[in-house]
Short mmCIF file of the C-alpha atoms (twelve columns), coordinates in Angstrom:
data_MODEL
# 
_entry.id   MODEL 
# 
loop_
_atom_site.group_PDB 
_atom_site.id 
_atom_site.type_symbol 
_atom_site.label_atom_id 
_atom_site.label_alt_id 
_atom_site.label_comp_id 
_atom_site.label_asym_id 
_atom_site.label_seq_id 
_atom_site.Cartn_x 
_atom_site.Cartn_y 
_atom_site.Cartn_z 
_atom_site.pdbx_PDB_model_num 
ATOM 1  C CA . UNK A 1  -1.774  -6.113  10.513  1 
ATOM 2  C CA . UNK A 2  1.188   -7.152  8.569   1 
ATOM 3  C CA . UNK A 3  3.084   -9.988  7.583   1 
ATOM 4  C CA . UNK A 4  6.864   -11.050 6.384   1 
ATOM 5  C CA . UNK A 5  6.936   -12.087 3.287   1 
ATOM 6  C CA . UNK A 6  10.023  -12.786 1.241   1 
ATOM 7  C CA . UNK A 7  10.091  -11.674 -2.567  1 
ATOM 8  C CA . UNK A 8  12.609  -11.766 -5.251  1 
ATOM 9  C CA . UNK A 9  12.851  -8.593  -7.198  1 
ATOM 10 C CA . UNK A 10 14.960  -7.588  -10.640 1 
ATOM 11 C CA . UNK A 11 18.328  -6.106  -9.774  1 
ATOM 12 C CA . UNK A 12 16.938  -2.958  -11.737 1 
ATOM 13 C CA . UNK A 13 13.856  -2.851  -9.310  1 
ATOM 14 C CA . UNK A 14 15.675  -2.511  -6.344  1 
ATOM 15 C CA . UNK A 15 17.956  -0.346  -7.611  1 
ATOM 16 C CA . UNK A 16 14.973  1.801   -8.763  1 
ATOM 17 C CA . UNK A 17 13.142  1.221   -4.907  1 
ATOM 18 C CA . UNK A 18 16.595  2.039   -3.195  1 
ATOM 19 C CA . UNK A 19 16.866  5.149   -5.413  1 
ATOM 20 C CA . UNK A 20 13.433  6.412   -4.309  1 
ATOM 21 C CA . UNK A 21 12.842  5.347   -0.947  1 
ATOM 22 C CA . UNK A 22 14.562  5.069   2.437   1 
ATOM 23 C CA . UNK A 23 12.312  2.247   3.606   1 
ATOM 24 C CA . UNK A 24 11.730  -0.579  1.064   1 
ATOM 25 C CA . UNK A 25 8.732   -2.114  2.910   1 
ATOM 26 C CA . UNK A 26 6.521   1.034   2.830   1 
ATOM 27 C CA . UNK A 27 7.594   2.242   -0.410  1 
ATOM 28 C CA . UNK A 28 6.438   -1.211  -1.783  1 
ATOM 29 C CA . UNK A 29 3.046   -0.944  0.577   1 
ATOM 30 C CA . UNK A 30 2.214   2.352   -1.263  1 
ATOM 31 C CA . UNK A 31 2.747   0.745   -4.918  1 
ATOM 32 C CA . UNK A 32 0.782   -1.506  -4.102  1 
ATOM 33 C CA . UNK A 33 -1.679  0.396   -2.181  1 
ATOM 34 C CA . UNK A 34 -1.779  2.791   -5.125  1 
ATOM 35 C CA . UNK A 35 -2.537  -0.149  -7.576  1 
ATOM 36 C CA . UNK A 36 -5.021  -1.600  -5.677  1 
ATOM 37 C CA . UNK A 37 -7.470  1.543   -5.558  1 
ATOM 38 C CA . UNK A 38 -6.726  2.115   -9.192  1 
ATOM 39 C CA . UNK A 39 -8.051  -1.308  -10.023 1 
ATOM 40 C CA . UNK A 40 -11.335 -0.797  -7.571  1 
ATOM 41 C CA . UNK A 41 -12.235 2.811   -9.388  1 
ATOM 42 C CA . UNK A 42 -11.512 0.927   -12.548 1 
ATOM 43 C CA . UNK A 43 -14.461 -1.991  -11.548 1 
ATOM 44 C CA . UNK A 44 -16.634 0.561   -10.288 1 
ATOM 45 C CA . UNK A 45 -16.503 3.172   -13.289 1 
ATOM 46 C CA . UNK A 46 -17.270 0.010   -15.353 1 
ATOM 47 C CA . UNK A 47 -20.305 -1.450  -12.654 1 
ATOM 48 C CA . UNK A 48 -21.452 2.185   -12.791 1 
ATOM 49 C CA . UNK A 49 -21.225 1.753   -16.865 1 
ATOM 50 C CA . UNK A 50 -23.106 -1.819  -16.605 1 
ATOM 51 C CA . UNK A 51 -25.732 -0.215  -15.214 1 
ATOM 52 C CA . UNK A 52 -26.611 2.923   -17.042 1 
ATOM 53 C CA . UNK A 53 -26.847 0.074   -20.217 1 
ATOM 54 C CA . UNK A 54 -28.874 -2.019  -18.634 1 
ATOM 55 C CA . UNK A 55 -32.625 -1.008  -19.436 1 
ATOM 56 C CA . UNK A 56 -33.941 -3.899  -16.613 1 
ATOM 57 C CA . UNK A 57 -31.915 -1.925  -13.785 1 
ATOM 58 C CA . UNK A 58 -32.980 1.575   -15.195 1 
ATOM 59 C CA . UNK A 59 -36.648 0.763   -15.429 1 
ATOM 60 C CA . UNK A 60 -36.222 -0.578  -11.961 1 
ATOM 61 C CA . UNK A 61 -34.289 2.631   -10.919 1 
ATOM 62 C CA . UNK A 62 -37.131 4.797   -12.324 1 
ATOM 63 C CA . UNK A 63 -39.869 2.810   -10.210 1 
ATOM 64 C CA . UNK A 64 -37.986 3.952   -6.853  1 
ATOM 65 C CA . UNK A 65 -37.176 7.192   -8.008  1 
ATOM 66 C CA . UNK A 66 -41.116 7.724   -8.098  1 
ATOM 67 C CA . UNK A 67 -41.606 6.060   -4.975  1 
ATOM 68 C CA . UNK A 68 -39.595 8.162   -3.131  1 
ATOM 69 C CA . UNK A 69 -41.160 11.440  -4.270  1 
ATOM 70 C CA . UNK A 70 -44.575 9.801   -3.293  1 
ATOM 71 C CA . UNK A 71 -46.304 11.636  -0.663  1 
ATOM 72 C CA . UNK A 72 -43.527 14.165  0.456   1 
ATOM 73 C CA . UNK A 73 -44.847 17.497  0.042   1 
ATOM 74 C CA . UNK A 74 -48.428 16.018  1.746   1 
# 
């Protein structure tokens, strides 16, 4: 789904856009798009950080990881 929006941009912006890209609208889209999953990996790689030095969620980690070995090769 998309909507209209309106936006002011720099003179030098749009110059830069119009330069690169034939369609303003998706060119912008992508940027955006682009920024977007940068700033999600960036969260995650630090979540995934959090957690390796965090000794509550590691001894918790270690508790499942022998649970799920328990009983397989039986």
């Amino acid at each position: 789904m998309s909507k209209k929006v309106s936006i002011t941009l720099d003179n030098e912006i749009l110059d830069f856009v119009d330069r690169l890209a034939s369609n303003r609208s998706s060119f912008i889209n992508d940027v955006l798009w682009k920024e977007q999953q940068r700033i999600f990996m960036k969260e995650l790689e630090d979540a995934y950080k959090d957690q390796v030095n965090d000794p509550e969620f590691q001894e918790e980690i270690s508790v499942w990881d022998v649970t799920v070995g328990d009983g397989l090769n039986a």
